[in-house]
VMD Tcl script that draws the C-alpha trace (Angstrom):
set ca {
  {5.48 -18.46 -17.82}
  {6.23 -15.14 -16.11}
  {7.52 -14.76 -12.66}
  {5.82 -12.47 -10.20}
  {6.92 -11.51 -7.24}
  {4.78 -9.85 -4.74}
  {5.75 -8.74 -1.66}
  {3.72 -8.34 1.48}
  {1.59 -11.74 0.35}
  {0.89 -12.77 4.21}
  {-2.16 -10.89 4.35}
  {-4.93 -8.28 2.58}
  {-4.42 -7.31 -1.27}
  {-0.93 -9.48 -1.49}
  {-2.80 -12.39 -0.16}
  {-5.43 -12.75 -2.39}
  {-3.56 -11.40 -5.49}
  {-0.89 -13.92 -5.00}
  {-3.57 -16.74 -4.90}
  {-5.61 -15.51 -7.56}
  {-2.35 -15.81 -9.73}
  {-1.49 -18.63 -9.26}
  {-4.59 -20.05 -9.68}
  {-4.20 -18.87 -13.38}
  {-0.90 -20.22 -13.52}
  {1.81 -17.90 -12.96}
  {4.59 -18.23 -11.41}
  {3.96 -16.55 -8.10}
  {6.83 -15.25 -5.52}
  {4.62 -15.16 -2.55}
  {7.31 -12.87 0.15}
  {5.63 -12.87 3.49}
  {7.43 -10.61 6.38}
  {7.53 -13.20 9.27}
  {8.76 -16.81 9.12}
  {4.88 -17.76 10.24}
  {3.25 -16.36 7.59}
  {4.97 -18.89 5.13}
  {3.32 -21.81 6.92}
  {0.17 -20.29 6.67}
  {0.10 -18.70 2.74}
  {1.84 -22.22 1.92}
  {-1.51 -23.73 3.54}
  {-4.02 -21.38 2.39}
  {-2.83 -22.52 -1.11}
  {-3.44 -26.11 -0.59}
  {-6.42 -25.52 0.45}
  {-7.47 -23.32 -2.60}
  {-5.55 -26.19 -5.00}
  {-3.11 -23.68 -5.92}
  {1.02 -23.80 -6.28}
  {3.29 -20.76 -5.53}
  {6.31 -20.19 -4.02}
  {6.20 -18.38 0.07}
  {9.54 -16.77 0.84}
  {10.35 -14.85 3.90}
  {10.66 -11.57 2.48}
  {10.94 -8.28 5.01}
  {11.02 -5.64 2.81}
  {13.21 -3.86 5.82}
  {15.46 -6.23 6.25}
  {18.97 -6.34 3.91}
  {19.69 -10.12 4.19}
  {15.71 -10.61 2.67}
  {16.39 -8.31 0.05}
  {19.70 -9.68 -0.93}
  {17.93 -13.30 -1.76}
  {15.24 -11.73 -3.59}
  {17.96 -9.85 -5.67}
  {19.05 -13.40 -7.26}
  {15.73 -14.79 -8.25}
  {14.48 -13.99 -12.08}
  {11.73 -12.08 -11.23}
  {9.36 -10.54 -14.37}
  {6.98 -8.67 -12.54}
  {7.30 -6.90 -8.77}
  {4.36 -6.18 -7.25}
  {5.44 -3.66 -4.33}
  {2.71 -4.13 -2.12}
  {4.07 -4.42 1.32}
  {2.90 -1.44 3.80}
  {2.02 -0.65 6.82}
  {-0.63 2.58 7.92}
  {0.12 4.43 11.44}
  {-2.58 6.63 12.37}
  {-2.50 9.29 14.71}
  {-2.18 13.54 14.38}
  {0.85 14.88 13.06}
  {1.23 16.87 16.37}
  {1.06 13.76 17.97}
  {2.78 10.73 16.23}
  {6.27 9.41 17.89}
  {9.40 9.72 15.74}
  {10.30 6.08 16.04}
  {6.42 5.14 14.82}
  {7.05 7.92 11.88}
  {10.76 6.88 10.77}
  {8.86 2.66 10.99}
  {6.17 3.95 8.72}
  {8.74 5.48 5.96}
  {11.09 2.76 6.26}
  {8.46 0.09 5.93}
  {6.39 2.00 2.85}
  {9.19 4.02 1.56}
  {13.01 2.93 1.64}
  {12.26 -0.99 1.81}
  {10.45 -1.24 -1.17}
  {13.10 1.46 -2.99}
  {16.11 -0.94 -2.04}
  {14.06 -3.79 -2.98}
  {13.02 -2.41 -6.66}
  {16.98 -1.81 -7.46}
  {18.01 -5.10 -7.04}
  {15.09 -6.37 -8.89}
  {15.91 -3.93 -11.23}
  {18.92 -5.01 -12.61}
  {18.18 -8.13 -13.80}
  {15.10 -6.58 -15.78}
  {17.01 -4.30 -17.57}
  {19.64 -7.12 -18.50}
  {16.48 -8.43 -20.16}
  {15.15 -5.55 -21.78}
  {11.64 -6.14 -20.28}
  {9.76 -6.22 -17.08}
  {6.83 -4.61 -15.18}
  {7.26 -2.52 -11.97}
  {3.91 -2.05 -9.99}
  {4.00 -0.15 -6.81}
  {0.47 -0.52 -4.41}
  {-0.05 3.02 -3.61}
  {-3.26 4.43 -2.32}
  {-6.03 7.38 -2.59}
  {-3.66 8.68 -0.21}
  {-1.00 8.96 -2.33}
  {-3.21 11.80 -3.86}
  {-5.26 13.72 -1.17}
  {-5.24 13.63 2.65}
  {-7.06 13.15 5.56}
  {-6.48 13.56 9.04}
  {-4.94 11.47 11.47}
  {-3.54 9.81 8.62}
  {-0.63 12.19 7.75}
  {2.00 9.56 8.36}
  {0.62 6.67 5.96}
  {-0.14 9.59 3.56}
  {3.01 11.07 3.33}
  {4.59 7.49 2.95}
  {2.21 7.44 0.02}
  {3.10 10.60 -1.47}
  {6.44 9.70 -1.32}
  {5.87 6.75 -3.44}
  {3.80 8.44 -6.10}
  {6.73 10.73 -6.73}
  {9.02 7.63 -6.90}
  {6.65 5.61 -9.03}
  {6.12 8.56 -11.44}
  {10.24 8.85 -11.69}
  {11.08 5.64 -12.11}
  {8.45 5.09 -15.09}
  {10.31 7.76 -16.84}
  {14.06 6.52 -15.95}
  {13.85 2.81 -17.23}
  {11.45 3.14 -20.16}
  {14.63 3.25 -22.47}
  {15.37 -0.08 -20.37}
  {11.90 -1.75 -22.00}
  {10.57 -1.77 -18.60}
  {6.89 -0.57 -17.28}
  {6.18 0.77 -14.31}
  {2.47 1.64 -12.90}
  {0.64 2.12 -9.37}
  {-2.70 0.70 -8.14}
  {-4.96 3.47 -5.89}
  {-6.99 2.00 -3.33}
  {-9.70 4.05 -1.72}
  {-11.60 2.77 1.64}
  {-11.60 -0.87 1.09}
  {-12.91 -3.29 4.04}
  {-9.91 -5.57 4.84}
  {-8.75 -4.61 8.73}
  {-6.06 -2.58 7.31}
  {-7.87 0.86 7.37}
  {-9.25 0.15 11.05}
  {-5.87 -1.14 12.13}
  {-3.99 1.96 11.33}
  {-6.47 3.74 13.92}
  {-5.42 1.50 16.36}
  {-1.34 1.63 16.78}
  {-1.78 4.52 19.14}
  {-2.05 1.33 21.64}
  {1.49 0.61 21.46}
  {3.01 4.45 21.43}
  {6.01 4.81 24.04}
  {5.24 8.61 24.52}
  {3.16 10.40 27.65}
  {-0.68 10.25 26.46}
  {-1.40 13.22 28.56}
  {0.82 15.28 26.22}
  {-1.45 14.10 23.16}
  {-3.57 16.50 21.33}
  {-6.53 14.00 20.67}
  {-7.95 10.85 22.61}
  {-7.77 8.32 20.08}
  {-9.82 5.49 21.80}
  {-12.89 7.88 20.99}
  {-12.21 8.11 16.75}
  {-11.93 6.11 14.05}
  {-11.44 5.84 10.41}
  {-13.39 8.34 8.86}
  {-14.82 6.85 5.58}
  {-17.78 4.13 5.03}
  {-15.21 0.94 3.27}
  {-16.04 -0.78 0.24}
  {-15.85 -4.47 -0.68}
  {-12.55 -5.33 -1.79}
  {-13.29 -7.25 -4.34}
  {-12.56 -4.80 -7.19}
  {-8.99 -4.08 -5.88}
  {-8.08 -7.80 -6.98}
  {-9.27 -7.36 -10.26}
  {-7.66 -4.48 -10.64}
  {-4.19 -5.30 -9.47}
  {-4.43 -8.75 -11.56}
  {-5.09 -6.25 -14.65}
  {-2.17 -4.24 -14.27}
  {0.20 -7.27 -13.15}
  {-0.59 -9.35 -16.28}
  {-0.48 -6.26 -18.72}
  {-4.73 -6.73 -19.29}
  {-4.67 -3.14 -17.95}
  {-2.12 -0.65 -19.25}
  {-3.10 2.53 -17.28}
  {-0.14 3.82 -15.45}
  {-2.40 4.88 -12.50}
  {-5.60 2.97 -11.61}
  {-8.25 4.30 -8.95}
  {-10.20 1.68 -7.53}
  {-13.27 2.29 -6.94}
  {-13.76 3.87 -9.85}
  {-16.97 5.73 -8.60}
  {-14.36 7.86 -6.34}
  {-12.20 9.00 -8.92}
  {-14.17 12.53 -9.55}
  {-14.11 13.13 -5.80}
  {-10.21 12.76 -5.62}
  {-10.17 15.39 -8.89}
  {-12.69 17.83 -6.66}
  {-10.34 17.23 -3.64}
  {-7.25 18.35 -5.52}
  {-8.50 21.05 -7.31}
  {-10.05 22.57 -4.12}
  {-6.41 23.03 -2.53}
  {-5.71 25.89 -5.06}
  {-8.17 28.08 -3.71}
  {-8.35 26.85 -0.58}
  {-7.45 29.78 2.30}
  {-5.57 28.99 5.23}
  {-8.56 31.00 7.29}
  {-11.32 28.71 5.76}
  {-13.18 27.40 8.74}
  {-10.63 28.05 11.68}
  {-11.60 27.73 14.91}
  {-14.03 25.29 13.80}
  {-13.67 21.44 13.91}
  {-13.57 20.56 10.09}
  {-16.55 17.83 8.98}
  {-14.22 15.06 8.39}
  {-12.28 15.33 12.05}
  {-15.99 15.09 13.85}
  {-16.84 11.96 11.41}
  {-13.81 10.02 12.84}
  {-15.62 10.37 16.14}
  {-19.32 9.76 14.75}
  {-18.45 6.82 12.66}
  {-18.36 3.22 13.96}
  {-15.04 1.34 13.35}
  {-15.91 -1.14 9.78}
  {-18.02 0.44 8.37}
  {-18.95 -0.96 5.25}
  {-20.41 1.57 2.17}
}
mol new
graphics top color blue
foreach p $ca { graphics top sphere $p radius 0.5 }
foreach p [lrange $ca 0 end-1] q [lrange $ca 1 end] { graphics top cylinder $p $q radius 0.2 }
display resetview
């Protein structure tokens, strides 16, 4: 029975995932980032007549890390994250350096403890939760982006470093899926410590700018590339979006840095037409 550990299990894609798994019967490291969450995941899996493991795991925090490092893990799911909207021209440094520490340098620290004992083994399966924004970007979501980016880059290095090792490494892409996570990044302007007369835009008045998608096919996916059922390195969910992410890169090499100034670009005036949760 293979052990899989998946961090960021307390809510969203980890949640379910970790549930899902269990119910199939792995052996399921649920790591939750706040002491309450274990209660809850522990009960959520009673309820659903499933067994797994809930550990406090903050992929921030060095004493959290350290434990995970001495557990046989098989599989790592990195899957904890965090999204803070807001304009590049307007984000707080402290809200920017949370964002890359939480998506970026936690789950890096985490993966080289985990590491080790994988490559003692010859064998084990690395899967980082990126995004759709891990390949294009839109605005007011440079932060979570760029955090995304980042891990892309580290994803695609790693898979290349510790294939001698026996060990796989992959990434699941998310697009606009309906779980609160989307809307909730549009909403941590509410806690900024800066002067909101200084700010370039008045977030109460925009909001994510896509229609969101059930997330249903995330789950399957992730499950896919966990068990080895889906060997793609990188896997675009929904799959009807992947052409549109092609069109959206290929457009930056002839794209001008005159096209449309002066104008308000169509995706900045959807984030104020569109109603938060919008579903597709």
């Amino acid at each position: 029975m293979k052990t899989i550990l998946i961090t960021g299990a307390g809510t969203g894609f980890g949640h379910e995932v970790a549930l899902r798994l269990a119910a199939k019967g792995f052996d399921v490291i649920a790591g939750v980032e706040i002491a309450a969450q274990v209660h809850a995941v522990t009960e959520d899996a009673k309820k659903r007549g499933v067994s797994l493991r809930v550990e406090k795991l903050d992929v921030t925090c060095e004493g959290d890390r350290q434990k995970a490092a001495d557990w046989d893990v098989d599989i790592l799911l990195n899957n904890a994250g965090i999204s803070e909207g807001g304009s590049v021209a307007d984000i707080p440094a402290e809200n920017l350096r949370r964002q890359y520490e939480v998506n970026i340098i936690g789950p890096v620290m985490l993966t080289q403890l985990v590491l080790r004992k994988m490559v003692a083994k010859k064998k084990g399966r690395v899967v980082f939760m990126s995004s759709v924004a891990g390949l294009t970007t839109d605005p007011f979501a440079g932060a979570y982006s760029s955090s995304k980016h980042a891990l892309e880059a580290i994803a695609s290095a790693l898979s290349q470093e510790v294939k001698e090792f026996g060990i796989e490494v992959a990434t699941v892409n998310p697009g606009p899926f309906l779980t609160g996570f989307n809307d909730r990044m549009f909403e941590t302007w509410k806690s900024w410590q800066d002067d909101p007369a200084r700010r370039l835009f008045d977030y109460s008045k925009i909001a994510f700018p896509h229609e969101q998608y059930d997330p249903e096919p995330v789950f399957e996916t992730t499950i896919g590339v966990l068990t080895g059922a889906i060997d793609t390195y990188r896997n675009v969910e929904p799959k009807e979006i992947i052409s549109q992410q092609r069109e959206q890169l290929d457009a930056i090499w002839s794209q001008k840095v005159t096209d449309g100034l002066g104008k308000r670009p169509e995706l900045v005036q959807k984030a104020y037409d569109i109603k938060p949760a919008t579903p597709v």
